[in-house]
C-alpha positions as CSV (number, residue, x, y, z in Angstrom):
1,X,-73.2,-73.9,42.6
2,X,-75.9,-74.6,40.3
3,X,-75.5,-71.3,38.4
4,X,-71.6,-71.9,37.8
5,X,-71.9,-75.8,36.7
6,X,-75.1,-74.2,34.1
7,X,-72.2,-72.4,32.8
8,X,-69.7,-74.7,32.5
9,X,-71.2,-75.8,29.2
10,X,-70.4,-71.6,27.9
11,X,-72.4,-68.4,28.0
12,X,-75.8,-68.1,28.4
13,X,-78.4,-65.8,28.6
14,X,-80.8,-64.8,31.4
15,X,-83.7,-66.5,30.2
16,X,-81.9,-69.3,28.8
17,X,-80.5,-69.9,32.8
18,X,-83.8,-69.4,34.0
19,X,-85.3,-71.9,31.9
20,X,-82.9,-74.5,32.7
21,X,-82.4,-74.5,36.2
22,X,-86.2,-74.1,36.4
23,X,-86.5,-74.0,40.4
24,X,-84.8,-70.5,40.9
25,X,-86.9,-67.1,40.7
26,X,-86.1,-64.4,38.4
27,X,-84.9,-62.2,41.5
28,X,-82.9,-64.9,43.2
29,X,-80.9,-65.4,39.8
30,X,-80.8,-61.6,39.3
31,X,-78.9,-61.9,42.8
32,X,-76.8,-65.5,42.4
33,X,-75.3,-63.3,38.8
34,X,-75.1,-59.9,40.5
35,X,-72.8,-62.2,43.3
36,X,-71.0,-64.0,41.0
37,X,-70.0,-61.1,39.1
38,X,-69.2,-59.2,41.6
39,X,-66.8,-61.8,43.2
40,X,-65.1,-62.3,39.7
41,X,-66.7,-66.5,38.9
42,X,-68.8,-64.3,35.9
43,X,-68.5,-61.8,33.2
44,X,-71.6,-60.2,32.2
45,X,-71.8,-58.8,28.6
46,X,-74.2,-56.7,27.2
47,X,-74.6,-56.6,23.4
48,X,-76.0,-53.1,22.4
49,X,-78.9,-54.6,20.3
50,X,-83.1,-53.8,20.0
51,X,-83.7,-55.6,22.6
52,X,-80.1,-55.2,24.5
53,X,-78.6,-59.1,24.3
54,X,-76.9,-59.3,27.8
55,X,-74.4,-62.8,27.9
56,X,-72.8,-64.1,31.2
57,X,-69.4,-66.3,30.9
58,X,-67.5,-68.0,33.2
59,X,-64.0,-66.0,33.8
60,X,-61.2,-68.0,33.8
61,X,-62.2,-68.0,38.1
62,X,-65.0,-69.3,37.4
63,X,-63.5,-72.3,35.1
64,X,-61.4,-73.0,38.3
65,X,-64.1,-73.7,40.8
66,X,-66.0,-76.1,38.7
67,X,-63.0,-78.7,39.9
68,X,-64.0,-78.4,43.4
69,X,-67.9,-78.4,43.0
70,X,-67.4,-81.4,40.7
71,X,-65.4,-82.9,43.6
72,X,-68.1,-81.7,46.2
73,X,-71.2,-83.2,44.0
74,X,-69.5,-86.7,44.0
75,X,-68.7,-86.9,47.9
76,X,-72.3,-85.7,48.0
77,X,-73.5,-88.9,45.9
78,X,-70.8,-90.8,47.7
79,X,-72.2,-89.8,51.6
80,X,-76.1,-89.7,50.5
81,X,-76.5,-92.9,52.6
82,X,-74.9,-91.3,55.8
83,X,-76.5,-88.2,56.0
84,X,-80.1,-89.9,55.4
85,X,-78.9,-92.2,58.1
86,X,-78.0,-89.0,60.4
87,X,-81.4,-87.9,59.6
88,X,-83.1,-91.0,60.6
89,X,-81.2,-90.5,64.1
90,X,-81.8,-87.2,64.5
91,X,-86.0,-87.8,63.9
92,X,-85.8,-90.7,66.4
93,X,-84.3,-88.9,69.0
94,X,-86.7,-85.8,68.1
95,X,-84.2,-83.2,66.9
């Protein structure tokens, strides 16, 4: 999820996702992109330069999901409460 809203703002580079995400190692990224890719959210392009530039994108897939996760985020926000109060139950009951 992270990955894909990063993206929303247009492509970026590696290191410029690594940077701003922060929290994610270099082989999990390498992974989440490879994923991404593969299932069609990303486009990866590669510009033939000393050293080679390489660009991911969102495809016009990935533009689509941001809708949902934008959805998803809020009722996260929105249910906060009630899951930290299924929490508190859980720990008092020793789950």
């Amino acid at each position: 999820m992270i990955v894909v809203t990063r993206l929303a703002t247009g492509p970026m580079r590696f290191s410029e996702l690594k940077r701003d995400i922060g929290t994610i190692s270099q082989k999990m990224l390498t992974s989440t992109l490879r994923e991404l890719e593969r299932d069609g959210f990303v486009t990866r392009t590669v510009t033939p330069t000393i050293p080679p530039r390489v660009d991911y994108t969102l495809t016009d897939l990935g533009v689509d999901l941001l809708g949902p996760l934008e959805a998803l985020g809020e009722w996260a926000v929105r249910n906060q409460h009630r899951v930290e109060q299924a929490r508190e139950r859980a720990r008092e009951v020793g789950v």
